[in-house]
C-alpha positions in Angstrom: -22.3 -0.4 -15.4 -20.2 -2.4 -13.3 -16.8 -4.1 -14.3 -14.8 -7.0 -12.3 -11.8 -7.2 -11.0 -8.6 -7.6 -8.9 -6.4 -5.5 -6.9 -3.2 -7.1 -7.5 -2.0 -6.6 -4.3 -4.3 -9.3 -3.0 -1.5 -11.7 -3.9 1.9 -9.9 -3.6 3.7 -13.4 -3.9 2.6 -14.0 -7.3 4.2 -12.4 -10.3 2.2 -10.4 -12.5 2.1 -13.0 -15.5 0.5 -15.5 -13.3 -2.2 -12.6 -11.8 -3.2 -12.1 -15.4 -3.7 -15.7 -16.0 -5.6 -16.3 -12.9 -7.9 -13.0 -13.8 -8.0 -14.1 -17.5 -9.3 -17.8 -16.2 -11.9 -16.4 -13.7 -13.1 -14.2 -16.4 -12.9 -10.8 -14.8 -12.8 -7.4 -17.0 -9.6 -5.5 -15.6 -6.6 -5.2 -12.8 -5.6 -2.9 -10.7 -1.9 -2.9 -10.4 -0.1 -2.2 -7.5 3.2 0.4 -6.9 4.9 -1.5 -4.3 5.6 -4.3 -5.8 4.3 -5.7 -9.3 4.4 -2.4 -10.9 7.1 0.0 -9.2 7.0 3.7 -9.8 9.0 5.1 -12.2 10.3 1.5 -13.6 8.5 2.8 -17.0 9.6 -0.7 -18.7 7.7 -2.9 -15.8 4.7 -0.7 -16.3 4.8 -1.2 -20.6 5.4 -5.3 -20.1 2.6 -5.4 -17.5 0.6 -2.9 -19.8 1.0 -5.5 -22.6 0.4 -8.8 -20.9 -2.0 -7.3 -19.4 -4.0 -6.4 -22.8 -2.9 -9.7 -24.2 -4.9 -11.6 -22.0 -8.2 -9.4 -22.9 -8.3 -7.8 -19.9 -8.2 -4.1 -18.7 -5.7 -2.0 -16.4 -8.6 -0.9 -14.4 -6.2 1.3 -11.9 -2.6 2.0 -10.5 -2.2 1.5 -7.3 0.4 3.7 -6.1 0.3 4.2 -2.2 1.7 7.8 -2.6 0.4 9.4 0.2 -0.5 13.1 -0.2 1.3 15.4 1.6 3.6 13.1 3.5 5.3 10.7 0.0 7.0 13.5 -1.6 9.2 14.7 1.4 9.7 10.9 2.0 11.3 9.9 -1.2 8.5 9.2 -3.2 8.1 12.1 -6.0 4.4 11.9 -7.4 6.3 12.6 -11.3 7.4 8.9 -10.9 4.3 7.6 -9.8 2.0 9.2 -13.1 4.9 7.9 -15.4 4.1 4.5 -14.4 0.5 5.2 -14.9 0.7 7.0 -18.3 2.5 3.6 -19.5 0.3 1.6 -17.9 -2.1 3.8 -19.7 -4.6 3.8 -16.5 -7.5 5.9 -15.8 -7.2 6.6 -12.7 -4.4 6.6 -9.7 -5.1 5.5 -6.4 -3.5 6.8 -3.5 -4.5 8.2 0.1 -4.9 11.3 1.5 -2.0 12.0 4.0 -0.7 9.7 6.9 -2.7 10.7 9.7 -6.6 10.1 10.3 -8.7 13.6 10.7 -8.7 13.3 14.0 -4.8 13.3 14.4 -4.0 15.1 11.4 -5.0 18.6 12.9 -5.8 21.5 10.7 -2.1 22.6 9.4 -1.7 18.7 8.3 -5.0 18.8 6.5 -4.0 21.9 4.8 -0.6 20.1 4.0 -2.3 17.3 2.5 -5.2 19.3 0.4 -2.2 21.2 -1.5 -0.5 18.2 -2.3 -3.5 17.1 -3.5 -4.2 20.3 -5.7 -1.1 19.9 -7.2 -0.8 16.8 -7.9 -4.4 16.6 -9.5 -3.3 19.4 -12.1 -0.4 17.3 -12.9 -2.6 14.4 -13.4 -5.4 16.2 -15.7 -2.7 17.2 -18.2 -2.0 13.8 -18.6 -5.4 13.1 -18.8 -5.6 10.5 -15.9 -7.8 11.1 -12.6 -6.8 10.7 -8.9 -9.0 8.3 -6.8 -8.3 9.0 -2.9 -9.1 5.4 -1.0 -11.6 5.0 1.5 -8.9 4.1 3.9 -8.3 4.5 7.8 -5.0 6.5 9.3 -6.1 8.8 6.4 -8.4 12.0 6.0 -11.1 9.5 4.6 -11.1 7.7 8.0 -15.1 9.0 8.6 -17.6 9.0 7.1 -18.3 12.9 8.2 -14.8 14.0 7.2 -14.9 12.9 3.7 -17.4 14.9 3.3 -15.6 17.9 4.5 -12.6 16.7 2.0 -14.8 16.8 -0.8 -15.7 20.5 -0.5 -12.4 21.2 0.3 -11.5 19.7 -3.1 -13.8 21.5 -5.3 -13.1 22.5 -8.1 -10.5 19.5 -8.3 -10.7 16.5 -10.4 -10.1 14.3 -7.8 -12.2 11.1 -7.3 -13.3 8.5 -4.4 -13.2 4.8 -4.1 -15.1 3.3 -1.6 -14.7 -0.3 0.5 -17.0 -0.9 3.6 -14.9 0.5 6.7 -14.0 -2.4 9.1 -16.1 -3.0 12.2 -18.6 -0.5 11.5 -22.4 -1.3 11.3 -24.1 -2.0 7.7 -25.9 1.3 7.7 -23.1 3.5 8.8 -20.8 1.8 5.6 -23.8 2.4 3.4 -24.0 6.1 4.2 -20.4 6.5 3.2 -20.8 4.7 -0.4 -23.6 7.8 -0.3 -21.4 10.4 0.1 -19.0 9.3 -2.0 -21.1 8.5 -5.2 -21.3 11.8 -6.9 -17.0 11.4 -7.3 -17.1 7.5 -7.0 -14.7 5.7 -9.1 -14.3 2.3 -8.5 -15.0 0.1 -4.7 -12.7 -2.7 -3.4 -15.5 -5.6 -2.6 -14.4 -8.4 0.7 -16.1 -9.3 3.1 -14.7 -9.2 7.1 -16.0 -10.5 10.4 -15.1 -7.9 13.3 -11.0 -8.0 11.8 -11.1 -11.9 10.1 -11.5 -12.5 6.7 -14.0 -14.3 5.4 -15.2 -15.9 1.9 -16.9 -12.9 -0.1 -20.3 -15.1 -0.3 -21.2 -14.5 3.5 -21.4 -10.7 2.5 -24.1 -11.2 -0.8 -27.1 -9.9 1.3 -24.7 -6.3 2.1 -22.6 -6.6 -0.7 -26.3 -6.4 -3.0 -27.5 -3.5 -0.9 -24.2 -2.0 -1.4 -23.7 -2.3 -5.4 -27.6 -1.3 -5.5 -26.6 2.6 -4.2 -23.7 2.3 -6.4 -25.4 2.0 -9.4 -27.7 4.8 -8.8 -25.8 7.4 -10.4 -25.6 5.5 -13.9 -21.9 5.9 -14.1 -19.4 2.9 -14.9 -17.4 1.8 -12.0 -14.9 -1.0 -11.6 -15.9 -3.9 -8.8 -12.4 -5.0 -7.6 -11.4 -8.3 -5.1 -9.5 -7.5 -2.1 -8.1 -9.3 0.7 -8.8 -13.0 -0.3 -9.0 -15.7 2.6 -5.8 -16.8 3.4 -4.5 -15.1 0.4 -5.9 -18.6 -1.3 -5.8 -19.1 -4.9 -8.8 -21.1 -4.7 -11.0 -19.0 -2.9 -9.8 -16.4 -5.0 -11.9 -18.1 -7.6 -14.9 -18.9 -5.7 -14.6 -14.8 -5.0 -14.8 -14.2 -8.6 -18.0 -16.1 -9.3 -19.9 -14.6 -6.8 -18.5 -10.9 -7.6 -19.8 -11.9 -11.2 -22.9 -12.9 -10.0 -23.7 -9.9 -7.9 -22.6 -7.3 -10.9 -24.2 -9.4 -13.6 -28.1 -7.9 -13.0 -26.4 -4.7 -13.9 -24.8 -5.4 -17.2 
């Protein structure tokens, strides 16, 4: 039900030979690789190489982390046709990215419009290509709240578009909970850390929410990938003391 992993971004200064070894060592399932740097869009030979070493090493490309931003990337530079290359070399499942470059309370009604066509279009792209976009539960986005994620969802239907889910900095257990709730009949995968007010801290302090939190998740039946993010000090060794305890929390649902 649920699979581990890593967001490869968690260590930008490590090349993506030496993330798969690390992953392959701590005996997670799959990686999600990252546009801006291990895996850039539209370098289609990156994307097979990392596809391969990635395989090589038994693991999975859980995601592609691309950072195109909906509504905003395209008239920046970024055209979402390079981005869903990458990923149909990468041969990934789903694409991450976010929705727009404001958060809903900024963004105004003509920039959420902006931002839901984008998103139309680019989901239609994506189906024929048989890959599904994931929009990240993210701040300075329209998935800032809790109450406007909602809202995006209906705007979306009929879409294929998916949701991750992370627990929103600063916000109380209950409140990140709720979210996860909302989320879960289009939930994809959840980036799992654990924060103090805006500090980083080793993933075993949050066990008692993080078992709460994987508990709703795994109501609706559904396989979902369970991936590290933001590692202490960007440490190599707590990186691997992250890893056991993610394995430990997913392992009651295997």
């Amino acid at each position: 039900m649920f699979k581990n992993g890593l967001v490869s971004i968690s260590f930008r200064k490590f090349s993506p030979e030496k993330i798969v070894q690390m992953c392959a060592k701590a005996g997670l399932d799959g990686i999600e690789w990252g546009g801006d740097v291990h895996v850039p869009h539209g370098d289609l030979q990156t994307a097979a190489t990392v596809r391969k070493i990635t395989a090589g090493a038994g693991l999975h490309v859980a995601a592609y982390g691309s950072y195109y931003r909906a509504g905003v990337s395209e008239q920046a530079g970024l055209a979402f046709e390079d981005v869903l290359a990458s990923a149909v070399e990468l041969k990934t499942p789903t694409i991450r990215l976010w929705a727009g470059g404001q958060g809903s309370s900024e963004a105004g009604e003509a920039g959420r419009i902006g931002v839901i066509d984008d998103l139309r279009r680019i989901d239609a792209m994506a189906r024929k290509a048989n890959i599904s976009v994931s929009l990240e539960f993210h701040g300075g986005t329209l998935t800032d709240t809790n109450a406007s994620t909602v809202r995006l969802m209906d705007e979306l239907s009929g879409t294929n578009i998916c949701f991750y889910w992370q627990p929103p900095v600063n916000q109380p257990f209950e409140y990140c909970r709720d979210g996860l709730s909302a989320v879960l009949p289009r939930l994809t995968n959840i980036h799992a850390f654990h924060w103090m007010n805006t500090e980083r801290r080793p993933l075993a302090e949050g066990i008692p929410n993080w078992k709460k939190y994987l508990e709703t998740a795994a109501a609706d039946g559904r396989d979902h990938y369970v991936m590290l993010e933001f590692v202490l000090e960007d440490s190599e060794t707590q990186f691997y003391a992250d890893a056991a305890i993610l394995k430990e929390l997913t392992e009651p649902y295997d």
